[in-house]
C-alpha positions in Angstrom: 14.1 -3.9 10.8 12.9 -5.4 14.1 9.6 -6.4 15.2 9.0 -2.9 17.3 10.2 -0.5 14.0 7.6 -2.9 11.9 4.9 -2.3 14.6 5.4 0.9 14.4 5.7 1.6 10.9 2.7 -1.0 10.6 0.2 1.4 13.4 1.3 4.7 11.3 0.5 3.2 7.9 -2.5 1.6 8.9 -4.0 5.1 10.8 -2.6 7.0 7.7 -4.7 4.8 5.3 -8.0 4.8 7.6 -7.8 8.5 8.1 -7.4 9.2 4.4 -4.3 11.1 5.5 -1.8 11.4 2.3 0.8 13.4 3.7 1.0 10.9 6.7 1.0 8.1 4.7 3.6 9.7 2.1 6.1 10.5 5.0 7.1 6.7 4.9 8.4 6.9 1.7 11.5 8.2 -0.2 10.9 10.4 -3.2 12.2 8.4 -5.6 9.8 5.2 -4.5 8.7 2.5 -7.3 5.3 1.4 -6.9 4.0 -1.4 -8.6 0.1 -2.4 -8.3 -2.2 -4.2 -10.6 -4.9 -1.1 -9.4 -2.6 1.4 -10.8 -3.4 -0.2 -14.4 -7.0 -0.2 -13.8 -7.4 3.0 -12.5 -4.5 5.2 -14.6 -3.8 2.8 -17.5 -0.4 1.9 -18.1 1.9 -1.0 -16.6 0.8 -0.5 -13.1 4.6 1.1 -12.2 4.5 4.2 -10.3 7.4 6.2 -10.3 7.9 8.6 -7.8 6.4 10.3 -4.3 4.3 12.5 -6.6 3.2 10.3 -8.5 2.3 7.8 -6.1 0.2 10.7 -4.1 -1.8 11.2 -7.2 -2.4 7.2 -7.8 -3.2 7.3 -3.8 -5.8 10.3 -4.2 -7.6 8.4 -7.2 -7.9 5.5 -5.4 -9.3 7.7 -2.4 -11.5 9.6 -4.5 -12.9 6.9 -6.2 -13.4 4.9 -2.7 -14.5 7.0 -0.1 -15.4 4.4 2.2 -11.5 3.2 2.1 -10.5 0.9 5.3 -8.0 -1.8 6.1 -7.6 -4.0 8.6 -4.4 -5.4 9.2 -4.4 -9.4 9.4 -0.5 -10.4 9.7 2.9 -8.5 9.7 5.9 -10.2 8.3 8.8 -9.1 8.6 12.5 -9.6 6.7 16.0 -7.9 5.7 15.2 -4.5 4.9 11.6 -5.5 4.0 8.1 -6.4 5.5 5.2 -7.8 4.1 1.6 -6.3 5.5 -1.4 -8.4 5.3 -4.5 -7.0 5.4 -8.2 -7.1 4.4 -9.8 -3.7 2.9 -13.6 -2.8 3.5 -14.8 -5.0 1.0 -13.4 -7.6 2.8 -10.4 -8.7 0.3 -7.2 -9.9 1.1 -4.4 -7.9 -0.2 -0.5 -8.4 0.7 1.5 -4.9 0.7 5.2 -5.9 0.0 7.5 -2.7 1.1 11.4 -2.5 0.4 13.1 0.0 2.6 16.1 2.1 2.9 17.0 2.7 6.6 13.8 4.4 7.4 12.2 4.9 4.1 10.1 2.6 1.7 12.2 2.6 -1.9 10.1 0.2 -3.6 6.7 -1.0 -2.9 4.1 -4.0 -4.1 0.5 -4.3 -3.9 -0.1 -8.1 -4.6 -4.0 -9.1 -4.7 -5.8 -12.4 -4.7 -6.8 -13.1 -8.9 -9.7 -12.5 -10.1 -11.4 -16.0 -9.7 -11.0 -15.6 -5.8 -12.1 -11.7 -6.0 -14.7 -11.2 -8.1 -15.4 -7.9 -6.5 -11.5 -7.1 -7.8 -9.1 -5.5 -6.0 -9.8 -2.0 -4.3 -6.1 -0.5 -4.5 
């Protein structure tokens, strides 16, 4: 991946997630996608591992569901082999790092990493 498919990718994911646009967002990643998220714990239970495209568009719609006023702002894109790291802040102002694993084109595995609990008391938002 070079910097202009990561600016790319980056501007669709970002006016995906702002519009509340699923099917958008979804398009970026292959159906067999791995997930992991401390907010999939909180909000489904489990281990935080989402398995699947379905799967992660119901996770996603939760999230949406349960925060309407959903917004990011990107901060920093990194990118690496096969992999880029988006840093953004969401509308409650939290830093969250979205770590994303592709093949060619598609996202395979993905990892929302959040500040602890001590440094966001108002806890993550997805």
């Amino acid at each position: 991946m070079d910097s202009v498919e990561a600016r790319k990718f980056v501007d669709g994911w970002l006016a995906a997630w702002n519009a509340h646009d699923l099917d958008a967002l979804l398009a970026h990643f292959a159906d067999d996608v791995t997930f992991r998220s401390p907010v999939a714990a909180q909000l489904l239970g489990g281990d935080g591992v989402i398995r699947g495209k379905e799967a992660l568009r119901a996770y996603w719609s939760e999230g949406l569901r349960r925060i309407p006023d959903l917004r990011f702002e990107v901060v920093g894109t990194y990118v690496g082999v096969d992999c880029l790291v988006i840093n953004y802040r969401n509308q409650k102002g939290g830093l969250v790092n979205e770590v994303l694993i592709f093949a060619g084109p598609l996202v395979v595995d993905g990892y929302g990493a959040y500040l602890g609990d001590d440094e966001n008391p108002a806890g993550a938002t997805r």
